[in-house]
C-alpha positions as CSV (number, residue, x, y, z in Angstrom):
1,X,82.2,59.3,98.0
2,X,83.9,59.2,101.0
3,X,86.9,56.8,101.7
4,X,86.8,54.1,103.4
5,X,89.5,55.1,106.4
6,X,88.7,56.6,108.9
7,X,90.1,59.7,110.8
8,X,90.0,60.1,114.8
9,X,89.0,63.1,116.2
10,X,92.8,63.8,117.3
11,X,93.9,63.5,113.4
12,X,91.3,66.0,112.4
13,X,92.5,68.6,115.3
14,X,96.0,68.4,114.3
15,X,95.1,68.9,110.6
16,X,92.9,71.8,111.4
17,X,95.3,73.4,113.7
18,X,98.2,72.5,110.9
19,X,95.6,74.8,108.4
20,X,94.8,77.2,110.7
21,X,98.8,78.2,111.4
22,X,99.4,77.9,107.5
23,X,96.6,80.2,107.2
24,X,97.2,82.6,110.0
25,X,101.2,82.7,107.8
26,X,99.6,83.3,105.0
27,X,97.8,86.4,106.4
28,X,100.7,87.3,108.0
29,X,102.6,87.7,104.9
30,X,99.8,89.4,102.5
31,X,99.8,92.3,105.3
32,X,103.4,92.7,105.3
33,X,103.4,92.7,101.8
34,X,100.5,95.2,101.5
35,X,102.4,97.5,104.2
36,X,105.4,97.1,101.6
37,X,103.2,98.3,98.7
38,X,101.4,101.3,100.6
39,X,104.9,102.3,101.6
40,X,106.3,102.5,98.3
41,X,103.2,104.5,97.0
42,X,103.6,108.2,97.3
């Protein structure tokens, strides 16, 4: 069911753009974190 309010298209943009940074951090940090591992492996 969907609810009854309503979103304008603005909301929706800001959300997605608020995802789409959270996302683009999360990336960020599995590389970093991947470069950390690979580094430590001989």
């Amino acid at each position: 069911m969907l609810p009854k309010k309503r979103f304008s298209a603005e909301q929706i943009v800001v959300v997605l753009r608020q995802i789409e940074v959270l996302l683009s951090q999360v990336k960020s940090a599995l590389a970093k974190s991947d470069l950390f591992a690979q580094a430590r492996i001989p």
